[in-house]
C-alpha positions in Angstrom: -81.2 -58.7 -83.5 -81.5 -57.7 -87.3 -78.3 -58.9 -89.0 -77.9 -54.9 -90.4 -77.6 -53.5 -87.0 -75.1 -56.6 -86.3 -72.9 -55.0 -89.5 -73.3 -51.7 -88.0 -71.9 -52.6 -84.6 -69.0 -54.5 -86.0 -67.8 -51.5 -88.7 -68.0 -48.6 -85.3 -66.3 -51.1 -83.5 -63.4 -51.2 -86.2 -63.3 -47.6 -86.9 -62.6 -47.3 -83.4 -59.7 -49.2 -83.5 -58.5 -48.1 -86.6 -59.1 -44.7 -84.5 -56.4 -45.8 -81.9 -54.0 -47.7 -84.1 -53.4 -43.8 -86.1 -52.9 -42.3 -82.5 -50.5 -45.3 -81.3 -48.5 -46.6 -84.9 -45.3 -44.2 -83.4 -42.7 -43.9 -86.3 -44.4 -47.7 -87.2 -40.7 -48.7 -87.6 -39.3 -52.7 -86.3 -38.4 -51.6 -82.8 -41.8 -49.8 -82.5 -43.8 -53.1 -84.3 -41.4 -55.5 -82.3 -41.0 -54.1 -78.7 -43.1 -50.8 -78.6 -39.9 -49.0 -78.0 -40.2 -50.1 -74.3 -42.4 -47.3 -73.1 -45.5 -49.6 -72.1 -47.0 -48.4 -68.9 -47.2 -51.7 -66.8 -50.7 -51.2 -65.9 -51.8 -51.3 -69.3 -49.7 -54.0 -70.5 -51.8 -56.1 -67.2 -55.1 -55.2 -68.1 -54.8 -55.8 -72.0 -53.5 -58.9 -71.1 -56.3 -60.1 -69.4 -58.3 -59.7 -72.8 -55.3 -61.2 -75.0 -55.3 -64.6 -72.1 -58.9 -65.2 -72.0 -60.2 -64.3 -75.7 -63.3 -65.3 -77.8 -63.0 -69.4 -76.0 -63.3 -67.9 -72.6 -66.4 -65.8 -73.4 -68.0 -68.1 -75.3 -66.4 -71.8 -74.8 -65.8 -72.0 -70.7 -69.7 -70.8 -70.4 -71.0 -73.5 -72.4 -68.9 -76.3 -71.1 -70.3 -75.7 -68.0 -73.1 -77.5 -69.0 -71.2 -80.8 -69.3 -68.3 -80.1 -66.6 -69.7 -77.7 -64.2 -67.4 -75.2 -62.5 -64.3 -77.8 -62.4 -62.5 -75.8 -64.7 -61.8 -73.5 -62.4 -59.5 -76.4 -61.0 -57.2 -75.4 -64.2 -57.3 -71.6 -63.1 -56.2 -72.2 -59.6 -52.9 -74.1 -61.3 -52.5 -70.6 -63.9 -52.2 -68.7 -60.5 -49.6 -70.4 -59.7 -48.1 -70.7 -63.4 -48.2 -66.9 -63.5 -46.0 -67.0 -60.1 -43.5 -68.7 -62.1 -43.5 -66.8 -65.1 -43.7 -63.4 -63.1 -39.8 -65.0 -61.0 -38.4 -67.2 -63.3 -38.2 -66.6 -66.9 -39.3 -63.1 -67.2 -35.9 -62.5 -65.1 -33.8 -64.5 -67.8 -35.5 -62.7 -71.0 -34.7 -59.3 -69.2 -31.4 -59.6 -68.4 -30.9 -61.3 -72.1 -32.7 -58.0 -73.5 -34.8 -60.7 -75.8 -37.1 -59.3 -78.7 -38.2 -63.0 -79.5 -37.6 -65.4 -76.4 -36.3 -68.1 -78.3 -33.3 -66.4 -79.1 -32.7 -67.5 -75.1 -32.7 -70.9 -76.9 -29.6 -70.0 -79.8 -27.6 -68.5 -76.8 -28.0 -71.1 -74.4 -27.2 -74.3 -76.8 -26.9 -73.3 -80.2 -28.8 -71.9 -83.7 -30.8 -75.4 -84.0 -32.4 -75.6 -81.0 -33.1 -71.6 -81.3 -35.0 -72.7 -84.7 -36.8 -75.7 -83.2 -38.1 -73.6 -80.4 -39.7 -70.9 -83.0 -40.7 -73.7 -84.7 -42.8 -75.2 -81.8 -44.3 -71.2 -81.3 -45.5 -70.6 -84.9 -47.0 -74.3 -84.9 -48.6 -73.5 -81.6 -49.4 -70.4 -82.0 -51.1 -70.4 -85.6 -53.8 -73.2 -83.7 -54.3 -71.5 -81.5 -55.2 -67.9 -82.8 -57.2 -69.7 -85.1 -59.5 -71.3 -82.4 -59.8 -68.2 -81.3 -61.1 -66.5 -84.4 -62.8 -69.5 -85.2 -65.3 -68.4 -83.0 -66.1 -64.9 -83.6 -66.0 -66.4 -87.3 -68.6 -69.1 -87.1 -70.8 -66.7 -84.5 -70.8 -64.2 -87.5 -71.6 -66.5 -90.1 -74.8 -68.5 -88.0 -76.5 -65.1 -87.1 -75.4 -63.0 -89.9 -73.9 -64.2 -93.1 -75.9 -67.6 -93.5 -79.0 -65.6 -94.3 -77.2 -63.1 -97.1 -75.9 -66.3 -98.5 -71.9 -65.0 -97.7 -69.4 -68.2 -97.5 -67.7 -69.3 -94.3 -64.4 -68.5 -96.1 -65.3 -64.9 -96.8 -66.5 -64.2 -93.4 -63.0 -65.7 -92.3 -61.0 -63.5 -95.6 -62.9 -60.4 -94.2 -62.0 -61.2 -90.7 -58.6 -61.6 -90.9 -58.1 -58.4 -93.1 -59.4 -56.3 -91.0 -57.1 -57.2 -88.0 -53.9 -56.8 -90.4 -55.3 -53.2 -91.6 -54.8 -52.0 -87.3 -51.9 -53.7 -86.6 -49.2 -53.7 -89.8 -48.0 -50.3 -89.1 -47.7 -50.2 -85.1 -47.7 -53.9 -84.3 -47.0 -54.2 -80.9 -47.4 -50.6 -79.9 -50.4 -50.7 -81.2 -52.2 -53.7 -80.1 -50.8 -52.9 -76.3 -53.7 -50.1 -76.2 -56.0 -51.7 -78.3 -55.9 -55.0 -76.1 -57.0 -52.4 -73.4 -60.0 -51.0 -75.1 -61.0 -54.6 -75.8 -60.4 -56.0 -72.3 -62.8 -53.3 -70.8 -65.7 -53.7 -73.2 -65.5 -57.7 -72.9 -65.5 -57.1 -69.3 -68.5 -55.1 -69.1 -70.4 -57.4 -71.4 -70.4 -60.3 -69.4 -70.9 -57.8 -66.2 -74.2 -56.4 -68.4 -75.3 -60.4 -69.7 -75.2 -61.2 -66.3 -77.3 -58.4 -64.9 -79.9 -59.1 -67.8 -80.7 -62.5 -67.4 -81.2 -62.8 -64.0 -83.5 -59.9 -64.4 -85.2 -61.9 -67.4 -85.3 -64.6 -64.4 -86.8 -62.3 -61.7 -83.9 -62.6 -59.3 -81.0 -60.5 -58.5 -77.8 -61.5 -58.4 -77.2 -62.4 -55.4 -80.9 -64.3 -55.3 -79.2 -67.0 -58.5 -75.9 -67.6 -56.2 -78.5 -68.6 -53.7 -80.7 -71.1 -55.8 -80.7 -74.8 -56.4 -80.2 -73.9 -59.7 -76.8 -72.5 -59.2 -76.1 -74.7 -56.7 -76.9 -78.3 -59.2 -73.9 -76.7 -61.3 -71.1 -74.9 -59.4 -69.1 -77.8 -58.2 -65.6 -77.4 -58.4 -63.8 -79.8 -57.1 -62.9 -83.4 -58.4 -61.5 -85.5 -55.8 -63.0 -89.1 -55.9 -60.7 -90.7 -58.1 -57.1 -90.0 -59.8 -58.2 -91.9 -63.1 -61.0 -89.1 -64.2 -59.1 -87.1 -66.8 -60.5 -83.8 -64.7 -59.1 -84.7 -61.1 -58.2 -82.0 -59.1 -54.5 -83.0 -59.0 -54.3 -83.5 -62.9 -56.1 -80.4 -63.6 -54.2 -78.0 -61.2 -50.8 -79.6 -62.6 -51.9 -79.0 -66.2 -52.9 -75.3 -65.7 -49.7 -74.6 -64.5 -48.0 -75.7 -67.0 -50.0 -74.4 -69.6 -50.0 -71.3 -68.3 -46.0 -71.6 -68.0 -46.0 -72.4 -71.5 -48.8 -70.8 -73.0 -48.2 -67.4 -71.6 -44.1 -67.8 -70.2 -42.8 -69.7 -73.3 -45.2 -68.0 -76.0 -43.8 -65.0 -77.7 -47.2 -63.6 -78.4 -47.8 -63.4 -74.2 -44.4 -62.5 -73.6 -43.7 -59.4 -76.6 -46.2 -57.7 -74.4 -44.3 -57.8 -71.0 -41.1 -57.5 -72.7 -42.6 -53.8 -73.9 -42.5 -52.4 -70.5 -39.3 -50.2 -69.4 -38.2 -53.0 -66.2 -38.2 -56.1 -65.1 -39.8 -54.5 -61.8 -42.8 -53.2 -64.4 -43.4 -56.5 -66.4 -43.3 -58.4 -62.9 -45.7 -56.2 -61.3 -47.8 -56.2 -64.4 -47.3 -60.2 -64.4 -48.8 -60.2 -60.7 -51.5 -57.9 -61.2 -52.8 -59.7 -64.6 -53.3 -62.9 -62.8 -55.3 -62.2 -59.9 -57.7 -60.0 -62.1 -57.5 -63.1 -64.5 -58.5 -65.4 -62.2 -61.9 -63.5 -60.5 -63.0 -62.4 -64.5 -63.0 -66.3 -65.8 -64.9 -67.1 -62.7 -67.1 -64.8 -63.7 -67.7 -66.1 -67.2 -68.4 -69.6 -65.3 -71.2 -68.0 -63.0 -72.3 -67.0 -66.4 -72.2 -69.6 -67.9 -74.8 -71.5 -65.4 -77.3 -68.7 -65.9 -77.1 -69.6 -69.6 -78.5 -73.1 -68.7 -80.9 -72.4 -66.2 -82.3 -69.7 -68.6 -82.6 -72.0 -71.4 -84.1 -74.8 -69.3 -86.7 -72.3 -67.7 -87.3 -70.9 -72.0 -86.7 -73.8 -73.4 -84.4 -72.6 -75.8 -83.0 -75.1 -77.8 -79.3 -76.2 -78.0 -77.6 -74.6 -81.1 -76.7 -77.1 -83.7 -73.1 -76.9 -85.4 -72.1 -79.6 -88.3 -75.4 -81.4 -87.4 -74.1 -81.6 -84.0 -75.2 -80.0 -81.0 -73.0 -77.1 -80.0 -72.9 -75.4 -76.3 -70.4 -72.9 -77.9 -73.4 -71.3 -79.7 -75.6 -70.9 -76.5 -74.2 -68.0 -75.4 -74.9 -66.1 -78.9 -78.3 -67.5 -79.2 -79.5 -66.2 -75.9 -77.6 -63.1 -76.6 -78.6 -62.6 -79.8 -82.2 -64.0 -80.3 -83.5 -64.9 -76.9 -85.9 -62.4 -76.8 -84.2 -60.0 -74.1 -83.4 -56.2 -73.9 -81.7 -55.4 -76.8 -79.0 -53.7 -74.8 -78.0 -57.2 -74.2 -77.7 -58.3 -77.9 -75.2 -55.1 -78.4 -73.1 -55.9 -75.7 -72.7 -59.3 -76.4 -71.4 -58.7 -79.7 -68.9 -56.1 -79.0 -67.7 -58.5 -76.0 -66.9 -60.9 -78.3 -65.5 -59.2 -81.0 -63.6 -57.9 -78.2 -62.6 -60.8 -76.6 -61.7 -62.8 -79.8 -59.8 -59.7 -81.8 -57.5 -58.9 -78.4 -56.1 -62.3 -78.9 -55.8 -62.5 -82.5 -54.3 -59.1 -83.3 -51.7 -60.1 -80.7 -51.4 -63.6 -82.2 -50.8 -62.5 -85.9 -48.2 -59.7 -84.7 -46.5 -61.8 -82.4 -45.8 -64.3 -85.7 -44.9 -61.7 -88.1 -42.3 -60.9 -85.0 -41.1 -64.3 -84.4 -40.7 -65.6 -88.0 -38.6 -62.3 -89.1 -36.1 -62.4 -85.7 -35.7 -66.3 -85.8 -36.3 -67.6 -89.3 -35.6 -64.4 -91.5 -33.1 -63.0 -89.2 -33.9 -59.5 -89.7 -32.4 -57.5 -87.9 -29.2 -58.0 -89.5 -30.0 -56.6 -92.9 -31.1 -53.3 -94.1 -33.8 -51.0 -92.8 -36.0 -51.0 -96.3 -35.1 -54.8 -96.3 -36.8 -55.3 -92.8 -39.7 -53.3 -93.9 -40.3 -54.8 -97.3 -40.0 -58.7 -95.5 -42.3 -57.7 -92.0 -45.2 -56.0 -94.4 -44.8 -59.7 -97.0 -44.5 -62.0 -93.4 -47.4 -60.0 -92.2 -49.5 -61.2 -95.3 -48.2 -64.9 -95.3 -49.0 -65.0 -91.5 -52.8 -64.1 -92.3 -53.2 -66.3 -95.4 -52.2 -69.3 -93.2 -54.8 -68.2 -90.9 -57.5 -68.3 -92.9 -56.8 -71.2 -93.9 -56.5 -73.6 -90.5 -59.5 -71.9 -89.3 -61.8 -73.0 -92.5 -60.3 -76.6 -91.7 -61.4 -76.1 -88.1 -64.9 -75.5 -89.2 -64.9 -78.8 -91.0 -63.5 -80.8 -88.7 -64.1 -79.5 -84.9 -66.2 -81.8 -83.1 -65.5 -80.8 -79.3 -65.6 -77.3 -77.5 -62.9 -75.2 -78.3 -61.5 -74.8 -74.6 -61.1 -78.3 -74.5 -59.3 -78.6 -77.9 -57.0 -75.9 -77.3 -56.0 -77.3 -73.9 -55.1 -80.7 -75.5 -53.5 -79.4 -78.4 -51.4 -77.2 -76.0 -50.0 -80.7 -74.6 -49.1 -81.5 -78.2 -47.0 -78.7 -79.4 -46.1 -76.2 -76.2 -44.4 -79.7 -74.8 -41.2 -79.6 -76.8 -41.2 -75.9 -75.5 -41.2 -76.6 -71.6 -38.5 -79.5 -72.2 -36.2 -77.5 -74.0 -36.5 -74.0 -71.8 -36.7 -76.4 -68.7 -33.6 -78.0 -69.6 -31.7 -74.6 -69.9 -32.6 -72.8 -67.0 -32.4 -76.1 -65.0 -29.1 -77.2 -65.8 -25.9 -76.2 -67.3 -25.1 -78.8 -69.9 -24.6 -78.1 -73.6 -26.2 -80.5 -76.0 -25.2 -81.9 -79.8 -27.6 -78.8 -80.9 -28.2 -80.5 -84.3 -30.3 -82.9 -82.6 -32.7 -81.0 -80.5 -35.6 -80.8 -83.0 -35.5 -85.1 -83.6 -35.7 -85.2 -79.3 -38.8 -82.5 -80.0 -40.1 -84.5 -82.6 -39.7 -88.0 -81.1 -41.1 -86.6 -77.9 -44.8 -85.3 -79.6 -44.6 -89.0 -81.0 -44.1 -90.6 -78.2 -46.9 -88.5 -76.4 -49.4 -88.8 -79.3 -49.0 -92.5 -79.0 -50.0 -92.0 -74.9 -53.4 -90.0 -75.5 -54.7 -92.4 -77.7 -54.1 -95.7 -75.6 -57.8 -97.0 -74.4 -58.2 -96.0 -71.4 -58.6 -100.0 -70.4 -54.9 -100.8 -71.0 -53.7 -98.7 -68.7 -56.3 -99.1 -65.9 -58.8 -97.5 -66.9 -56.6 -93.9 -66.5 -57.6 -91.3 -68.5 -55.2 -88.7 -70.3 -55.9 -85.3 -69.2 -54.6 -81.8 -68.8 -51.4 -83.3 -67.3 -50.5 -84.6 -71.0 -48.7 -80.8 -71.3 -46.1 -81.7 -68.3 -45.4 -85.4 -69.5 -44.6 -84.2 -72.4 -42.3 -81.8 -71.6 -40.7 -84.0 -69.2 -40.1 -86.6 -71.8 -38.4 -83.6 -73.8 -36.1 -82.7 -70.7 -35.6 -86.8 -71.0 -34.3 -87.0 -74.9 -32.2 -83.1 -74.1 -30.0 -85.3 -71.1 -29.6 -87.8 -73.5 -27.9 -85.7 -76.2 -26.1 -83.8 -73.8 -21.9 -83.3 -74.1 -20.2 -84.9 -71.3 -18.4 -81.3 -70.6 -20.3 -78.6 -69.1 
């Protein structure tokens, strides 16, 4: 696929956004950019979400880590179903009948302004890694099959990147990326739906034919059962996707600003349901996928992609797509899917932190309408500039699949999170607020110190998804500790 059609693609793809983002911007004042004035139709709050929860690392990162893992990722989906259960009947009831525009102001209410602070603190950390993994990849896939050959820098690609999601989204924000996460959804949808169809007709089989074969059948085992010590047990695994999903989408104001636009509870919870059973049949999907990505390149002998003079499953997907000789219907729709998959996350990402740092840190709403203005459009730039940034250290430093970093950085910095909010909705002591963010603190300490124990000194155990829980639990630990005696 010549790198000018590539260009092409990309700047229809973005006129078509900026397309919707004129029809969608409303009065583009802060309760349309913060909450989309409420008037979110469910049903497209639950599909766009779909898009915004599985982004550029599902498309491209959960195929190629089949190749190592097989299908026992899916053990960590069957815990998000459940995750989404709790989300859908626990929190989303609290931030409703607190009429939240940022979730951690449950935090300032419930104990005090320190551990409101601490609790934004732990989103913006959380989420600035994680949007960047995210555009990390549609970033690097650029650069290897585009702007390596013009001789464009990584940075560039990254500068250009990030711009153009800030040009869609400054004015309507939330509104805005509501309908565009929609748009994005479908088209990443129906390229993996059309990848699929074309490769097994590369391979002479229909679908159902591959489900059949040993070579589907050497790859799609799930389950992980033998022994609690491998970091990808069932039991770990299911654990730790529940709780990342009750963090990552029930604790994450970027997840949560788009339920909170719908006009009920009754809505977002019903859009809540709705999102994750259609979540959890599309990532299994991407994982059937992702085994016809290794039988084809066994039966083609396509090489593996090489990334920092390391070999790189992330980039099979791409190079199959992209020059693995097939219909070039395929190459098209592989691009827009992942500029679709990677730009419903981000856009969402980068307004959700221009939201969070003006309610919490900047406390906007309190001063002047051409004040708010003036500090959302400077946030908006300061938010994208420290963007570009992590994600040119990622490229220098990554040296595992992005699925898997992501999860284990989750456990890091979405642990303080599940402590604190645990803590709140569990129990009805106040706490000495001034010393919530050192029990935060001590706690990612204490946990870092866990993951990187050899394995031998602790029986040969190995840390795995379930790092997320343990650390919030030793969170909801340090809270009772600093707890008043008077409820």
């Amino acid at each position: 696929m010549s790198e000018s059609l590539i260009i092409t693609i990309v700047v229809l793809y973005f006129s078509l956004l900026f397309l919707v983002s004129q029809i969608t911007k409303g009065k583009s004042d802060n309760k349309t950019f913060f909450s989309g004035n409420k008037e979110s139709p469910w049903y497209i709050v639950a599909f766009g979400m779909v898009g915004a929860s599985l982004s550029g690392i599902t498309f491209i990162s959960v195929p190629g880590d089949v190749g190592a893992i097989d299908f026992t990722y899916f053990q960590v989906v069957i815990g998000y179903l459940f995750g989404y259960m709790i989300v859908a009947f626990v929190l989303l009831p609290i931030y409703y009948k607190y009429n939240l525009t940022s979730i951690y102001e449950y935090l300032g209410d419930r104990f005090g302004r320190n551990s409101h602070m601490t609790g934004a603190f732990f989103f913006f950390i959380s989420r600035v890694l994680g949007a960047a993994f995210r555009l990390f990849l549609v970033a690097i896939v650029l650069q290897e099959f585009v702007f390596n050959s013009w001789g464009v820098p990584f940075e560039m690609t990254v500068i250009l990147s990030i711009l153009l999601i800030w040009i869609y989204t400054f004015r309507g924000g939330i509104k805005t990326v509501v309908w565009t996460d929609t748009l994005q959804t479908f088209l990443m949808i129906l390229s993996v739906i059309l990848s699929i169809y074309f490769i097994t007709d590369s391979l002479d089989l229909t679908f159902s034919d591959y489900l059949k074969s040993d070579d589907f059948s050497m790859q799609n085992k799930i389950f992980v059962t033998d022994s609690l010590l491998e970091k990808n047990h069932f039991i770990k695994s299911f654990l730790g996707g529940l709780f990342i999903t009750v963090c990552m989408t029930g604790l994450d104001q970027d997840m949560m600003q788009k339920n909170l636009t719908c006009k009920t509870l009754y809505d977002a919870q019903k859009n809540m349901v709705v999102f994750s059973f259609i979540l959890v049949g599309v990532t299994f999907i991407f994982l059937i996928l992702g085994a016809l990505l290794f039988t084809f390149a066994e039966n083609n002998n396509v090489l593996m992609p090489m990334l920092n003079g390391r070999e790189n499953t992330d980039l099979l997907f791409p190079q199959i797509a992209l020059n693995g000789g097939l219909d070039i219907t395929l190459s098209i729709t592989f691009l827009l899917g992942l500029i679709a998959a990677a730009y419903s996350s981000a856009d969402s990402a980068l307004t959700s932190l221009t939201t969070s740092f003006c309610i919490d840190f900047l406390d906007i709403e309190k001063k002047s309408e051409t004040t708010q203005k003036k500090l959302r459009f400077y946030t908006h730039i300061i938010m994208s500039i420290i963007l570009i940034v992590v994600i040119v250290v990622y490229k220098n430093y990554l040296s595992t699949s992005v699925i898997d970093s992501l999860l284990i950085i989750a456990g890091f910095t979405y642990g303080p999170l599940l402590g604190l909010f645990a803590f709140g909705i569990l129990t009805e002591y106040k706490i000495y607020d001034s010393l919530s963010i050192f029990v935060c603190i001590i706690s990612v300490v204490i946990i870092t110190v866990i993951f990187y124990l050899p394995p031998e000194l602790i029986g040969g155990y190995k840390i795995g998804y379930e790092l997320l829980p343990l650390n919030g639990l030793i969170t909801f630990i340090g809270m009772y500790i600093i707890r008043k005696t008077t409820t």
